[in-house]
N, C-alpha and C positions, 0 to 999 in steps of 0.2 A: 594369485594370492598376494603378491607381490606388490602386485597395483592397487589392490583394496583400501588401502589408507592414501594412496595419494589422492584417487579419486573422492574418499572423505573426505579429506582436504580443501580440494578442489571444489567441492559440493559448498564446507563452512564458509570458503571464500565468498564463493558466489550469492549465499543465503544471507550475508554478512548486512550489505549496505541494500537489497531489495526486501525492507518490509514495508508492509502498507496493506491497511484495512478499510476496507469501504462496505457503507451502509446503504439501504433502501429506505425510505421513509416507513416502506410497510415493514419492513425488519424491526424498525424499530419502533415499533406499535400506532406510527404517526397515518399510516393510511392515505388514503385521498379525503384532501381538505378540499371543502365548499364552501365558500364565501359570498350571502348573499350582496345583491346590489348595494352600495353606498354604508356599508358594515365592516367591521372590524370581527376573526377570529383568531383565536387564543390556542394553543396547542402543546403537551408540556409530557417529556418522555424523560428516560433514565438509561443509559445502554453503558456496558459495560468494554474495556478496551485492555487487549493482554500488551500492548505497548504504551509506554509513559513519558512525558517529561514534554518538552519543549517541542511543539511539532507543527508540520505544515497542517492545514486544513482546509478542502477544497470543497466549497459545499456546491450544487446544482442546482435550478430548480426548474423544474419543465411545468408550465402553466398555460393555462387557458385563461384569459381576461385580462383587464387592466386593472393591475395588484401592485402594490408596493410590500414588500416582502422584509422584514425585521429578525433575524433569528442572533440569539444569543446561547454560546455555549460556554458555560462554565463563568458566566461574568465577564464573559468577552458581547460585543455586540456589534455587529457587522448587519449592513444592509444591503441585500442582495436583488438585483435585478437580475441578470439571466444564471449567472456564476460568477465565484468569487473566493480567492484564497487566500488567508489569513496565518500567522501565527497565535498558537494556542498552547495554553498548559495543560496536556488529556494526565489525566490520575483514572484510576482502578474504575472508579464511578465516576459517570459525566454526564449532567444534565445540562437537555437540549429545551430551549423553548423556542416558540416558533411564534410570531404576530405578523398575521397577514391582512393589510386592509384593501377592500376592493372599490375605486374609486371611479369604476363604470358601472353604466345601469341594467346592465346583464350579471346575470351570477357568472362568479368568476371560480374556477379550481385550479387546485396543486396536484398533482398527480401522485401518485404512491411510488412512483419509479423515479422520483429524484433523492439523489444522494450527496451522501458525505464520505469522504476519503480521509483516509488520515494518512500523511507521510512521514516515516523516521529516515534520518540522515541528510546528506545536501539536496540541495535543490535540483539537481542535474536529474534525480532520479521523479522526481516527479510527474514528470510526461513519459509516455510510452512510447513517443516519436522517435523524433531527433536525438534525443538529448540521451536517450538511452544507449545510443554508439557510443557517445562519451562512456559513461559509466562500464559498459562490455568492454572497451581496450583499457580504461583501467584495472580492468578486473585481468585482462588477459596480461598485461604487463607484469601487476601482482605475480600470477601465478608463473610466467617466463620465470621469476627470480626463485620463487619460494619452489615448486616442486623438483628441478633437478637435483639441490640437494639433497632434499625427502626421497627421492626417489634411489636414489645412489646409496644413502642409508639405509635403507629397507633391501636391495640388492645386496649389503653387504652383511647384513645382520643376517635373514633372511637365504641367501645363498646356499645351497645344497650339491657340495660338487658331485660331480657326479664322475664314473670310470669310464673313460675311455673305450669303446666299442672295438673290440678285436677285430679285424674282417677273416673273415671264414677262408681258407684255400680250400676250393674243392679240386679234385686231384679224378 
């Protein structure tokens, strides 16, 4: 009972600086793009984001053919050959458009499995690698400082003394 709230604690810390939401192109109603030979297509979605403000964004794109690949979100516009991350302003609603032209004489596609990621906070947390050590011994240094006191408080608030245990003489 004790350790109920540290462990809370413990959990907001760590919830704190790992969010991030990532999309499928099929999530968000964009599917698998075909682009025939020496043509230009057009593609234009709407998806909504429960995190705001100023954020990384990592778009993907997994293809078949020789494509030159245009996507604009929000008034940002970034040209993507394989991947490509960007800062952006995500709000509540964010419209994605997508211009793909294919400048081989094969049809060329996008596949419905490439995506967008959205990152809040620094950059460290970005990648799932490396870079995620850093952020875990921050987060464990954080909590070295912050839980012994929480934890001593709730011990002391919390505490229930208890009697002393007679021992029995059997005779």
């Amino acid at each position: 009972m004790k350790l109920y709230g540290a462990l809370i604690a413990l959990l907001l810390i760590l919830s704190i600086d790992s969010i991030k939401e990532s999309y499928s192109f099929a999530e968000l109603g964009l599917g698998r793009i075909e682009i025939d030979s020496l043509s230009t297509q057009q593609k234009e979605a709407v998806f909504k984001s429960s995190i705001t403000g100023s954020l990384l964004v990592n778009i993907t794109i997994y293809f078949e053919g020789k494509i030159l690949v245009e996507i604009t979100l929000n008034n940002v516009t970034v040209k993507v050959k394989k991947s490509v991350e960007f800062r952006c302003n995500i709000e509540a609603k964010n419209k994605i458009k997508i211009r793909a032209t294919n400048y081989g004489t094969s049809k060329a596609v996008i596949y419905e499995n490439s995506t967008i990621t959205i990152y809040r906070g620094s950059e460290a947390e970005k990648n799932e690698g490396e870079d995620n050590v850093l952020l875990l011994l921050k987060t464990a240094f954080i909590c070295s400082i912050a839980l012994p006191p929480l934890i001593y408080i709730f011990e002391k608030r919390y505490f229930i003394p208890r009697e002393a245990e007679a021992e029995v003489i059997v005779v």
